[in-house]
C-alpha positions in Angstrom: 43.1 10.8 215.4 41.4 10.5 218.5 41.0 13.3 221.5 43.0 11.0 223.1 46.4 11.5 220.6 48.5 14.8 220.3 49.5 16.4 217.0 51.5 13.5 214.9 54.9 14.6 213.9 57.3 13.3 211.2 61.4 12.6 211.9 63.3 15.6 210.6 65.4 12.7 208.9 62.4 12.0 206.4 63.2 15.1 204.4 60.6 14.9 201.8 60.1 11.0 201.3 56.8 9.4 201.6 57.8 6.2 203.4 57.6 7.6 207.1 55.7 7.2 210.4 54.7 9.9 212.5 54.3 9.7 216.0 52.4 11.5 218.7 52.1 11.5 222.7 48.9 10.3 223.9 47.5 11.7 226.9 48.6 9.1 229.2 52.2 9.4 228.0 52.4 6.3 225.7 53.2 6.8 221.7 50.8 6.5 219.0 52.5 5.5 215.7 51.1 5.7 212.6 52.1 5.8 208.6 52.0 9.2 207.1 50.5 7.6 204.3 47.4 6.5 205.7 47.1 9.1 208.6 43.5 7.4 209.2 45.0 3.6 209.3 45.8 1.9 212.4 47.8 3.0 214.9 50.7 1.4 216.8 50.6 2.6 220.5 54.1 2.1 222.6 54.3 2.9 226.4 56.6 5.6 227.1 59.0 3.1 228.8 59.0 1.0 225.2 59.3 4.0 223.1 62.5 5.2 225.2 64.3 1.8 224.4 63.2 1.6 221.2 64.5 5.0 220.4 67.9 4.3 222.0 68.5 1.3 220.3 68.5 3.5 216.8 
Protein backbone atom coordinates (compact mmCIF):
# COMPACT_ATOMS: atom_id res chain seq x y z
CA UNK A 1 0.00 0.00 0.00
CA UNK A 2 1.20 3.27 -0.72
CA UNK A 3 1.01 6.64 1.65
CA UNK A 4 -1.09 7.54 -0.96
CA UNK A 5 -4.14 4.67 -0.16
CA UNK A 6 -6.29 4.55 3.03
CA UNK A 7 -6.90 1.40 5.11
CA UNK A 8 -8.39 -1.40 2.41
CA UNK A 9 -11.65 -2.81 3.62
CA UNK A 10 -13.55 -5.98 2.60
CA UNK A 11 -17.63 -6.03 1.75
CA UNK A 12 -19.42 -7.25 4.78
CA UNK A 13 -21.08 -9.58 2.10
CA UNK A 14 -17.74 -11.69 1.91
CA UNK A 15 -18.43 -13.33 5.28
CA UNK A 16 -15.40 -15.47 5.50
CA UNK A 17 -14.63 -16.40 1.76
CA UNK A 18 -11.35 -15.79 0.25
CA UNK A 19 -12.40 -14.70 -3.23
CA UNK A 20 -12.87 -10.89 -2.42
CA UNK A 21 -11.49 -7.44 -3.26
CA UNK A 22 -10.92 -4.76 -0.89
CA UNK A 23 -11.10 -1.36 -1.54
CA UNK A 24 -9.74 1.84 -0.12
CA UNK A 25 -10.04 5.85 -0.73
CA UNK A 26 -7.04 7.35 -1.99
CA UNK A 27 -6.13 10.66 -0.99
CA UNK A 28 -7.44 12.37 -3.96
CA UNK A 29 -10.87 10.71 -3.53
CA UNK A 30 -10.50 7.99 -6.31
CA UNK A 31 -10.77 4.02 -5.24
CA UNK A 32 -7.96 1.65 -5.09
CA UNK A 33 -9.09 -1.90 -5.57
CA UNK A 34 -7.18 -4.66 -4.88
CA UNK A 35 -7.59 -8.77 -4.27
CA UNK A 36 -7.48 -9.69 -0.62
CA UNK A 37 -5.44 -12.47 -1.75
CA UNK A 38 -2.50 -10.79 -3.01
CA UNK A 39 -2.86 -7.51 -0.86
CA UNK A 40 0.75 -6.55 -2.52
CA UNK A 41 -0.53 -7.23 -6.29
CA UNK A 42 -1.69 -4.62 -8.49
CA UNK A 43 -4.15 -2.34 -7.84
CA UNK A 44 -7.23 -1.13 -9.78
CA UNK A 45 -7.78 2.63 -9.17
CA UNK A 46 -11.44 4.03 -10.03
CA UNK A 47 -12.36 7.89 -9.83
CA UNK A 48 -14.85 8.59 -7.28
CA UNK A 49 -17.30 9.49 -10.09
CA UNK A 50 -16.68 5.66 -11.61
CA UNK A 51 -16.77 4.04 -8.37
CA UNK A 52 -20.33 5.75 -7.60
CA UNK A 53 -21.82 4.14 -10.94
CA UNK A 54 -20.27 1.13 -10.56
CA UNK A 55 -21.58 0.67 -7.17
CA UNK A 56 -25.09 1.60 -8.24
CA UNK A 57 -25.34 -0.64 -10.88
CA UNK A 58 -24.94 -3.70 -8.26
Amino acid sequence: MTEDEGSFRKSSYSGTQSNCVEVAVTADNCRAVRDSKQPHGPLLTVSGEGWRAFVQHL
